[in-house]
C-alpha positions in Angstrom: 44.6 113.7 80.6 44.3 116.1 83.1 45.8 114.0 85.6 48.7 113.0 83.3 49.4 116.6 83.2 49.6 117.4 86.9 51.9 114.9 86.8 54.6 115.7 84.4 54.5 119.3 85.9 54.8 118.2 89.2 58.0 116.4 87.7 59.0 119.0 86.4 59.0 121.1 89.3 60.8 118.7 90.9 63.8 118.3 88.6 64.0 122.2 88.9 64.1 122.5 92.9 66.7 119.9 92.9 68.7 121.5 90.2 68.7 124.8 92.7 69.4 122.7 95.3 72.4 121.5 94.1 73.2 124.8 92.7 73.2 126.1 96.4 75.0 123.5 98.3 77.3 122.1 96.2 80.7 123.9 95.9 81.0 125.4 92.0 84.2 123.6 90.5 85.4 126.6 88.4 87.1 129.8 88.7 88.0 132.6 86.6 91.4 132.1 84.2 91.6 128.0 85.3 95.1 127.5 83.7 95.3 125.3 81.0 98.8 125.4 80.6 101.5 126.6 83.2 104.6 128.9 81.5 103.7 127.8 78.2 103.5 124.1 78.8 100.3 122.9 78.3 98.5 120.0 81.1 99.3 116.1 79.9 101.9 117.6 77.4 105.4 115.7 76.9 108.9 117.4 77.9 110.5 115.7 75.7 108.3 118.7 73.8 110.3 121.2 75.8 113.8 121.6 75.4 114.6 123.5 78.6 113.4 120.7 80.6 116.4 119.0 82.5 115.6 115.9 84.1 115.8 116.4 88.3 114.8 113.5 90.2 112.2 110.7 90.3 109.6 110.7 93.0 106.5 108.2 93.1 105.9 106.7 90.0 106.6 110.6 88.2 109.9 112.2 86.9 110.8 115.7 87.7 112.1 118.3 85.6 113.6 121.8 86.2 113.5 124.7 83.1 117.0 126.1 82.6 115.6 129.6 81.9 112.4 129.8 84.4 112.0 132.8 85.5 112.0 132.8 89.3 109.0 135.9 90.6 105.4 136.0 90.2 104.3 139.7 89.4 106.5 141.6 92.2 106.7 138.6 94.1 110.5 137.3 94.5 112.2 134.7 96.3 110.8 131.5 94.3 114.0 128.7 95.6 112.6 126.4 92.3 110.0 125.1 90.1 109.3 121.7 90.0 107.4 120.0 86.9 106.1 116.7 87.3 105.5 114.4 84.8 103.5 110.8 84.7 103.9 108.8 82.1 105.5 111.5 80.0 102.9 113.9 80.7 102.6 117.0 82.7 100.1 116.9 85.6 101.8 118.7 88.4 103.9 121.6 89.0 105.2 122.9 92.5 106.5 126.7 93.4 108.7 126.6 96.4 109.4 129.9 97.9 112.5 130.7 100.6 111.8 131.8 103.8 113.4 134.6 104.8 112.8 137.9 106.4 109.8 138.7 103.7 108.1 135.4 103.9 105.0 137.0 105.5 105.0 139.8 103.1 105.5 137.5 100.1 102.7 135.5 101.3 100.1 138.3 101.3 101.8 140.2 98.3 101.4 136.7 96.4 97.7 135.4 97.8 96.6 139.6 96.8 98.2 138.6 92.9 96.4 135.3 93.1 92.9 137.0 94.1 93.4 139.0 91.2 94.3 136.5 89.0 92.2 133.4 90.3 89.3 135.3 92.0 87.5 134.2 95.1 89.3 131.1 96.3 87.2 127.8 97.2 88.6 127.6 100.4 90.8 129.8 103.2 93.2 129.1 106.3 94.4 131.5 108.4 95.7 130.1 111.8 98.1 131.8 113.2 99.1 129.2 115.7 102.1 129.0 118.3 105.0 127.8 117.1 106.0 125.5 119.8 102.7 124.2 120.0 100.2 121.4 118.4 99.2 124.0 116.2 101.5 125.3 113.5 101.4 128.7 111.8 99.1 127.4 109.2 97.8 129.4 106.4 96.4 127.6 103.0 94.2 129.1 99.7 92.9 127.0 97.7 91.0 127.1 94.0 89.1 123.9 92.6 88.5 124.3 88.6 86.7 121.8 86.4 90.5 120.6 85.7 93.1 122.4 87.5 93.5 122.9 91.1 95.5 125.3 92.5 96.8 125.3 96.2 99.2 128.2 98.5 100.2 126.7 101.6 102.1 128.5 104.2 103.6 126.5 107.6 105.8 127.3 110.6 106.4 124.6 112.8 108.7 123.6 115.5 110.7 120.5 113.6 110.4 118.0 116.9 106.5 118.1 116.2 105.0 116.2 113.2 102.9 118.5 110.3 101.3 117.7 107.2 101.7 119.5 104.3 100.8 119.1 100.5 103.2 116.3 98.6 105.9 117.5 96.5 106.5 120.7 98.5 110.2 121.4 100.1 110.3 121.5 104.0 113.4 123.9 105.1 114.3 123.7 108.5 117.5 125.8 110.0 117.1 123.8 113.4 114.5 125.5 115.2 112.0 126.2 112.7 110.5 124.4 110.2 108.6 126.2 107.0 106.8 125.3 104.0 106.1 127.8 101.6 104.7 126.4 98.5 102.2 127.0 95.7 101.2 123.4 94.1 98.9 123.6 90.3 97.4 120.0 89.9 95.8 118.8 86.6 93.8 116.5 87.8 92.5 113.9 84.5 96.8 112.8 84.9 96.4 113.1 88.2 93.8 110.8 88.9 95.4 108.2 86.1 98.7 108.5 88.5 96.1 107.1 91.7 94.3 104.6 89.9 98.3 103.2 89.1 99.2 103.3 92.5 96.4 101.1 93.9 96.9 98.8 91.0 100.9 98.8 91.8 99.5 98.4 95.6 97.3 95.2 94.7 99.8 93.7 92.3 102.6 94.3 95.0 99.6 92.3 97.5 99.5 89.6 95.6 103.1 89.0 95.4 103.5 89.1 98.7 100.7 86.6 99.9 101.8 84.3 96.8 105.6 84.2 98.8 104.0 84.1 102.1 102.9 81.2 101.0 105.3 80.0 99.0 107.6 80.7 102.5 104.9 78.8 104.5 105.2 75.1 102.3 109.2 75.8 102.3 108.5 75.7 105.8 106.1 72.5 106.1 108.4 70.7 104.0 111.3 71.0 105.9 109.3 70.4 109.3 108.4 67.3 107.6 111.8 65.8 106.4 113.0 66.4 109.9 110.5 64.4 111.5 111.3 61.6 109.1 115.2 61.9 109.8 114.1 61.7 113.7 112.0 59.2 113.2 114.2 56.7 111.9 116.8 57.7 114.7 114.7 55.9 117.1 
């Protein structure tokens, strides 16, 4: 009995060392105030639900809506160019802030990552390289939050527009020639989100499929035909 004993609590001590193990080394997905809605529309909601919605554009498998009325500043923060909604499927898993880039891009950058601290808390993640702007390296600065749901990502770049940068889908790229910018804050709810991927690889196999079925369909068109002109040829001789 004894034995038994030693043996659950050892068990038991086990489950709780890995439970602080994973405590300490895995990132938290929360944060404080993880939207559940943004402006009033609520994540995986319909806009035919909202009657400011106007219909913008389709991009990837989502449609994107503009409000009539949104209101275009954060807190003090001006300058917002648009708000894009995106919806899959008829519901709401996506919406993108682009900012213009003028003379107070800098300062609306730290004015708006200050009112996101606040709001948001301690982020998950921070990028702060200043770069060159002729260089590999672009001015690169990103903020990111990862919630059980929501994510929520601030991405500021300044590159030179003959060099090639990545930056975060669904975000506007300005360029006036020389310089090429992305300001942009992206909200992502991810249960849509993920439903939006796991369509894509299924469009992707589907689309696989039909093109090996008319590669092959292409490759008997072309055996057949081989073959009738080496019958014509053969009874030419």
């Amino acid at each position: 009995m004894k034995r038994v004993h030693f043996i659950v609590r050892m068990l038991s001590l086990g489950v709780i060392a890995c439970v602080l193990i994973l405590a300490i080394y895995l990132p938290v997905l929360a944060f404080q105030n993880e939207p559940k809605e943004f402006r009033g529309i609520r994540w995986g909601s319909s806009a035919a639900s909202e009657k400011d919605l106007i219909h913008y554009n389709k991009y990837d498998y989502s449609d994107i809506y503009r409000r009539s009325n949104d209101k275009m500043q954060i807190g003090d923060v001006a300058g917002i160019k648009n708000i894009n909604y995106f919806f899959f499927k008829d519901k709401l898993y996506k919406v993108t802030i682009n900012f213009l880039n003028g003379k107070d891009g800098f300062k609306n950058w730290n004015q708006l990552a200050d009112v996101f601290d606040n709001l948001y808390g301690k982020p998950w993640r921070e990028k702060n390289d200043s770069g060159t702007l002729y260089s590999s390296n672009p001015v690169d600065m990103a903020i990111s939050w990862r919630g059980n749901s929501t994510n929520i990502d601030m991405r500021y770049l300044m590159w030179s527009p003959s060099r090639h940068a990545e930056y975060p889908d669904g975000c506007d790229r300005d360029s006036d020639g020389s310089t090429a910018t992305v300001f942009c804050v992206a909200y992502l709810y991810k249960p849509v989100a993920t439903e939006l991927t796991q369509y894509k690889k299924e469009q992707m196999r589907l689309k696989a499929i039909k093109e090996r079925a008319q590669y092959q369909k292409n490759e008997q068109e072309k055996q057949k035909i081989q073959k009738e002109k080496t019958v014509r040829a053969k009874s030419d001789l």
